[in-house]
C-alpha positions as CSV (number, residue, x, y, z in Angstrom):
1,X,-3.7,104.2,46.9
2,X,-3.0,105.9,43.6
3,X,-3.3,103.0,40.7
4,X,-1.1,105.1,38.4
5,X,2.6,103.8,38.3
6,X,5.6,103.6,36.1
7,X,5.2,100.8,33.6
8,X,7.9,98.7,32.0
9,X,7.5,96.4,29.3
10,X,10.3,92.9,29.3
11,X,10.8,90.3,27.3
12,X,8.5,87.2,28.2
13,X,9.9,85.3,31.0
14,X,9.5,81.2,31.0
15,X,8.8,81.5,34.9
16,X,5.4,83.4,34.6
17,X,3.1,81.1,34.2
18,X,4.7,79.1,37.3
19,X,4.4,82.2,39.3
20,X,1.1,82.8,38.5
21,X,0.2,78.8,39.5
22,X,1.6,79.1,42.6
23,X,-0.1,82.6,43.6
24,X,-3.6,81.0,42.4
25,X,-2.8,78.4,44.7
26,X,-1.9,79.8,47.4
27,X,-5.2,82.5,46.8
28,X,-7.8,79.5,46.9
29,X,-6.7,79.2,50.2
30,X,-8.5,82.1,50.9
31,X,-11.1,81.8,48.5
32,X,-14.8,79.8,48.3
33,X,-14.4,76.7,46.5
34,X,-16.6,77.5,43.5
35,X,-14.4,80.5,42.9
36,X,-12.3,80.1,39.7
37,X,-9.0,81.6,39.1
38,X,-7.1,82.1,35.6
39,X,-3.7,83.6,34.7
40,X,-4.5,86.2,32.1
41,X,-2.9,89.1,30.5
42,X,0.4,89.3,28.7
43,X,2.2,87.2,31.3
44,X,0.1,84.1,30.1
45,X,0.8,84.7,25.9
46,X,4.4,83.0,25.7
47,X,6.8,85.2,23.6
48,X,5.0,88.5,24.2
49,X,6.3,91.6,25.8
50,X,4.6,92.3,29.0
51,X,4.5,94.6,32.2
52,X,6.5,91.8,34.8
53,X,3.4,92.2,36.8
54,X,1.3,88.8,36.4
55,X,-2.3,89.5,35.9
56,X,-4.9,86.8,37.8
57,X,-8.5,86.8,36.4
58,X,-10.7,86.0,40.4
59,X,-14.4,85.1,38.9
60,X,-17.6,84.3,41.2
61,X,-21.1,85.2,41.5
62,X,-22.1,88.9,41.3
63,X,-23.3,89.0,44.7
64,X,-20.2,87.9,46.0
65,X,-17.9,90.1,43.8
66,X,-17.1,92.4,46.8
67,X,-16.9,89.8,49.4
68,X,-14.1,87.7,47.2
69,X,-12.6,91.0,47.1
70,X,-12.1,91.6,50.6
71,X,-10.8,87.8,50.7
72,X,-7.9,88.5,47.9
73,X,-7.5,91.9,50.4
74,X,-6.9,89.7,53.7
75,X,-4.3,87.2,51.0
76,X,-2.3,90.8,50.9
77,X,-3.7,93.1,48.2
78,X,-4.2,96.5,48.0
79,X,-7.6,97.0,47.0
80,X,-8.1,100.0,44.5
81,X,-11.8,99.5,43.6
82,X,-13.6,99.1,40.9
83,X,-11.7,99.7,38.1
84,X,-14.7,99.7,35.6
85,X,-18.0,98.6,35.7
86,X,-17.9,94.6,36.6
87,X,-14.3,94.9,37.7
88,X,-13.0,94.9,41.0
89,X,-9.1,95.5,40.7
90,X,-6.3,94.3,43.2
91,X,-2.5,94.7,43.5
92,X,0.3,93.1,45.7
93,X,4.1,94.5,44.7
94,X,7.3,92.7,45.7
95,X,6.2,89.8,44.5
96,X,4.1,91.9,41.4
97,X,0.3,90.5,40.8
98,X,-2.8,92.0,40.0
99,X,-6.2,90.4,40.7
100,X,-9.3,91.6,38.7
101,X,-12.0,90.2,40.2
102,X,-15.0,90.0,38.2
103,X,-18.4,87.7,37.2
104,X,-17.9,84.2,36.7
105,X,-18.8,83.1,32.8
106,X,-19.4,87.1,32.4
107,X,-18.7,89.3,29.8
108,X,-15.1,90.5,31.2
109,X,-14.3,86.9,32.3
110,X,-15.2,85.7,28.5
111,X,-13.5,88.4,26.6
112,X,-10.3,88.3,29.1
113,X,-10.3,84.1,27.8
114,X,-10.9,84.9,24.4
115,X,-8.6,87.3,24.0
116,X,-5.5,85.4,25.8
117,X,-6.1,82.3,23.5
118,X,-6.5,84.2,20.5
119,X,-2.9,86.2,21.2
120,X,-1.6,82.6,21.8
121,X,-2.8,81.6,18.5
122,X,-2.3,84.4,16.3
123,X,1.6,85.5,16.1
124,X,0.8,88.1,13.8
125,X,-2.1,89.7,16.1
126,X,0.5,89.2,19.1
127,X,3.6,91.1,17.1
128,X,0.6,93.9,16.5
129,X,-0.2,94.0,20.5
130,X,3.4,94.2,21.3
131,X,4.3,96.9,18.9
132,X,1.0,98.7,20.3
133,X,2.4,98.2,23.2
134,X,5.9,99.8,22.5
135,X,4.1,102.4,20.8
136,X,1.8,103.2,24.0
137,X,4.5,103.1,26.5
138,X,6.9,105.5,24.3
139,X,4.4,108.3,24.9
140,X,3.1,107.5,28.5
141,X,5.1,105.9,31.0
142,X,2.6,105.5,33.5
143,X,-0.1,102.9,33.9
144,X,-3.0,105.2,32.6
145,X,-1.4,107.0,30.6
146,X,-0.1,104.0,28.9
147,X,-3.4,101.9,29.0
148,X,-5.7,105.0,27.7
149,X,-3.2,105.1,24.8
150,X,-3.4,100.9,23.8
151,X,-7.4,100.9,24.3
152,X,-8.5,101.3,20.8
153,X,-6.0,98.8,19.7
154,X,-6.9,96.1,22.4
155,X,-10.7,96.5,21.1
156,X,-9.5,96.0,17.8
157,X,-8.0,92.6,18.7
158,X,-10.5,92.0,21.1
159,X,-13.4,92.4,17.9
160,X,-10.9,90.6,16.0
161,X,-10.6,87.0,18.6
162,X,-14.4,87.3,18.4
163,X,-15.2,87.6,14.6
164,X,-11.9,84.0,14.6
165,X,-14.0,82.9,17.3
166,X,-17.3,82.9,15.6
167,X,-15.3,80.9,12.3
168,X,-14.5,78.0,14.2
């Protein structure tokens, strides 16, 4: 269960966001009804580079984090635990998803919102994050590696949906 793995970055494909409808759907299956599930990540920005690996934001009730964990587990998962603080973190390969499974209306399941309508907003912030991206990935080609090196930039743009978030 080692979470570091060769990353790849491709063009953004048309059939993500059906992908990731039809694993949500077939995940409620498994999940309580007040669970909610969002496709996040750079699968869900149309026309940005991404990691072919569709990202699937789980959220529910802190006291039932681990539970809905073991849930997206018995849907197929690997579990690799919690990834930070908050964060429960989920893979299936062949198809690729990831689940992070986290706090309804918390602060990762806000900021993971904010930060994927902001990228689908802003074209310019969304060339940035790409380019980061390119950047990050041309000096580590594994998973941590490659997300220790796009941190600072992702808080950047994270601080920066906030501050357009605040405007409007």
């Amino acid at each position: 269960m080692d979470v570091d793995e060769p990353v790849e970055l491709a063009a953004y494909r048309t059939d993500w966001p059906r992908r990731a409808e039809g694993e949500m759907a077939r995940l409620r299956a498994w999940l309580p009804d007040d669970t909610l599930l969002e496709h996040i990540g750079s699968t869900a920005v149309p026309r940005c580079e991404a990691k072919p690996i569709v990202d699937l934001l789980v959220g529910t009730a802190p006291e039932r984090r681990t539970n809905v964990a073991r849930e997206v587990e018995l849907a197929g998962y690997e579990s690799l635990g919690e990834a930070e603080p908050g964060r429960i973190y989920l893979r299936r390969r062949a198809p690729s998803f990831n689940v992070h499974v986290v706090d309804l209306d918390g602060q990762l399941w806000r900021d993971n919102l904010l930060l994927r309508a902001f990228l689908r907003a802003d074209p310019e912030a969304r060339a940035r994050y790409v380019e980061t991206k390119r950047q990050a990935l041309a000096r580590e080609p594994c998973l941590l590696g490659y997300s220790r090196e796009k941190s600072a930039a992702l808080g950047e743009l994270l601080e920066e949906a906030r501050r357009a978030a605040i405007r409007q």
